[in-house]
C-alpha positions as CSV (number, residue, x, y, z in Angstrom):
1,X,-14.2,-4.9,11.1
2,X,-17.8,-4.5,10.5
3,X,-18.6,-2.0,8.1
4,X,-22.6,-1.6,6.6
5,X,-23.0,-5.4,8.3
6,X,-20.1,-6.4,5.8
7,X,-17.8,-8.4,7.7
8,X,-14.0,-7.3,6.9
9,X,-11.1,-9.6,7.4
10,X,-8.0,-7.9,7.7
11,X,-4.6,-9.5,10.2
12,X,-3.4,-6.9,12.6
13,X,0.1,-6.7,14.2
14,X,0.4,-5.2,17.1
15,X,3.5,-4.6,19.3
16,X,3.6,-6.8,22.4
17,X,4.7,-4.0,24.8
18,X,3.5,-0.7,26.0
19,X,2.2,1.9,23.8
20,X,5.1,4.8,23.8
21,X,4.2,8.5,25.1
22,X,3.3,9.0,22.1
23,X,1.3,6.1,20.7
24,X,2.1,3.7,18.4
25,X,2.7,4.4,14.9
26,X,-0.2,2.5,12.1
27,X,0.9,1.0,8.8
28,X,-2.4,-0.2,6.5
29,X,-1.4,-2.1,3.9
30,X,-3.2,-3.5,0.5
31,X,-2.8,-5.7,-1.9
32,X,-3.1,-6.3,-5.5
33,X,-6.3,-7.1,-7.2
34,X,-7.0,-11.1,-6.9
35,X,-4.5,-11.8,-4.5
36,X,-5.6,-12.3,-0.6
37,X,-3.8,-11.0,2.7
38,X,-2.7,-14.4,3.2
39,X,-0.1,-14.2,0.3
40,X,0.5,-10.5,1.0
41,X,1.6,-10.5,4.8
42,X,4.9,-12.1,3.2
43,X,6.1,-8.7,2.9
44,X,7.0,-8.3,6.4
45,X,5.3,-4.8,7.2
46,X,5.3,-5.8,10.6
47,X,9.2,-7.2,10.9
48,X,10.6,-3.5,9.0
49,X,8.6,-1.5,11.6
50,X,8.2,-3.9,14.9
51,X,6.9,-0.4,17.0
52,X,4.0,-0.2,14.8
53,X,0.8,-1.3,14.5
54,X,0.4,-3.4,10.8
55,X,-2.8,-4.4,9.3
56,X,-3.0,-6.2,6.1
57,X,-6.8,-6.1,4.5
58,X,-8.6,-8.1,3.0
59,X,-10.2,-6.6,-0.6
60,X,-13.6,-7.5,-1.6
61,X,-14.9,-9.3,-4.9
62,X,-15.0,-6.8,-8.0
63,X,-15.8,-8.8,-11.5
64,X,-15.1,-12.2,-10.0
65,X,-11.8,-11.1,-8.1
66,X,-10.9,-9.5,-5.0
67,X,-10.0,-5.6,-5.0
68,X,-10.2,-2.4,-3.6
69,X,-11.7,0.7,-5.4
70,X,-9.9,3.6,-7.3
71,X,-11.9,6.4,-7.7
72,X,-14.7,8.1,-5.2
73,X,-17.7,6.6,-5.2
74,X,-16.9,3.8,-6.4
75,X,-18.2,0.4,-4.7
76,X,-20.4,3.1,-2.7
77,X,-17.0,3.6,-1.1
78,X,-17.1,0.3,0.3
79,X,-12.8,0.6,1.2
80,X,-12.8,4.6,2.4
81,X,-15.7,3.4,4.8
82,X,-13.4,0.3,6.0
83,X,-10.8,2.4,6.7
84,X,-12.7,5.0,8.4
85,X,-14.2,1.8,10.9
86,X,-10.4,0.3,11.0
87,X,-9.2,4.1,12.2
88,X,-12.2,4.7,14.6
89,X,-11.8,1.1,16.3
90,X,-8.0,1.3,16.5
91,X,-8.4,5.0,18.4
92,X,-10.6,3.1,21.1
93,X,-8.8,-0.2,21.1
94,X,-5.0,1.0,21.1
95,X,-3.2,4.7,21.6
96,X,-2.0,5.6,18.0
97,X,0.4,8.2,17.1
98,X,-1.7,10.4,15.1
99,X,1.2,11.9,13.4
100,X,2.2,8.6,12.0
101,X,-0.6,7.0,10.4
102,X,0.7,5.4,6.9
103,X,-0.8,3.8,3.7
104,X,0.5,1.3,1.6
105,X,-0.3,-0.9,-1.5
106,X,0.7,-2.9,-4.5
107,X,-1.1,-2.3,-7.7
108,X,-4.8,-2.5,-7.8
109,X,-3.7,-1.5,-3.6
110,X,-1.6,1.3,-5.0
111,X,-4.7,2.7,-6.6
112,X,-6.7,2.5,-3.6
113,X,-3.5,4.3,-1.5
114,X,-4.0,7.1,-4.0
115,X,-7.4,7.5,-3.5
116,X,-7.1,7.6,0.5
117,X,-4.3,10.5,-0.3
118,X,-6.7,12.2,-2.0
119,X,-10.0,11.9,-0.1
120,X,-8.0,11.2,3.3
121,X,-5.0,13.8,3.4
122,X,-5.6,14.9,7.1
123,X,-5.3,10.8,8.1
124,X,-2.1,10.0,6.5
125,X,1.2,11.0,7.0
126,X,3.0,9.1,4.1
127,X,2.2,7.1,1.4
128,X,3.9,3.9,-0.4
129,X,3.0,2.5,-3.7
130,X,4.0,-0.3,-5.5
131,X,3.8,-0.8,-9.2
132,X,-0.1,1.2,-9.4
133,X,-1.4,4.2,-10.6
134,X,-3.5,7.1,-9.9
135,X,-6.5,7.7,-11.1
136,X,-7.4,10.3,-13.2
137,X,-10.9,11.3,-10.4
138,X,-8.8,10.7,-7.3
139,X,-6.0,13.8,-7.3
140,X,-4.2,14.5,-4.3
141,X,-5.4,17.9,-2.6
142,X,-2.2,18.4,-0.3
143,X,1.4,17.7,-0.8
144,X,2.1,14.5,1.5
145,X,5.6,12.8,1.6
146,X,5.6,9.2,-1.2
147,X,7.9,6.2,-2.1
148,X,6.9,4.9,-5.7
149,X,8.7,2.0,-6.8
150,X,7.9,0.7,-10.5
151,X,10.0,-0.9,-12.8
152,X,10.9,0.5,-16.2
153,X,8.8,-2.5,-18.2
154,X,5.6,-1.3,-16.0
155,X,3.3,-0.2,-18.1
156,X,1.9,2.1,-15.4
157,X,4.9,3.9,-14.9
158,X,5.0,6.2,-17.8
159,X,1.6,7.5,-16.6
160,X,2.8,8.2,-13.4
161,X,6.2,10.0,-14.4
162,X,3.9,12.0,-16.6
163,X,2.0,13.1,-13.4
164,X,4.9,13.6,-10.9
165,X,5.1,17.2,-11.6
166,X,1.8,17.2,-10.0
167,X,2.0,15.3,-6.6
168,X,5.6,16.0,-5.2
């Protein structure tokens, strides 16, 4: 994807048979800050949910390693814009189930999934994070189905239990 004549890598999956009535369903997925798409594809988005269309991204460099932003503004929005060009080009490329448009990450990726629930709500169906956070600038405007999964020695989590009262 080509976004501001930045170049964006990211690996699609997409299902090698016809689109149903209904379109395919779209899983974007993000990882952690430093690590690279080619480590995070191991989690096997695209072997769960075979009918769906997968794409891992690739973050850019922030301080020396690669990441995606947190809050609005950030980056001059550098990720919401890539995912606004990755939405647009999948419409025209492939027929997408509009109802079934998900977000995904792990960590520094978590923080960017709560930032498309906030500044995204109308795109996304669902979201999934992974031992992240949300931001204190990037609240959630609607109520939207989640999976959070932490562990109890994550030093994120106790933020995020503190907020749960707001975003379920």
């Amino acid at each position: 994807f080509t976004v501001e004549g930045t170049a964006r890598r990211a690996f699609l999956y997409a299902p090698p048979v016809a689109a149903p009535a209904s379109g395919f369903p779209v899983v974007f997925a993000f990882h952690g800050r430093g690590d690279v798409i080619e480590n995070f594809e191991i989690v096997g988005l695209e072997r769960a949910f075979p009918d769906a269309i997968v794409v891992y991204f690739q973050g850019l460099d922030r301080d020396g390693l690669s990441g995606w932003q947190t809050e609005r503004g950030m980056d001059n929005d550098r990720d919401l814009k890539l995912v606004d060009t990755a939405i647009a080009t999948l419409r025209q490329k492939y027929s997408i189930d509009e109802s079934r448009i998900y977000a995904t990450g792990f960590s520094n990726g978590s923080g960017f999934t709560f930032l498309l629930w906030g500044e995204r709500p109308n795109v996304f169906a669902a979201y999934a994070v992974v031992a992240g956070r949300m931001r204190p600038n990037a609240q959630p405007k609607q109520q939207k189905p989640i999976m959070f999964v932490a562990g109890v020695n994550d030093p994120q989590t106790t933020y995020m239990y503190a907020r749960a009262a707001i975003v379920t």
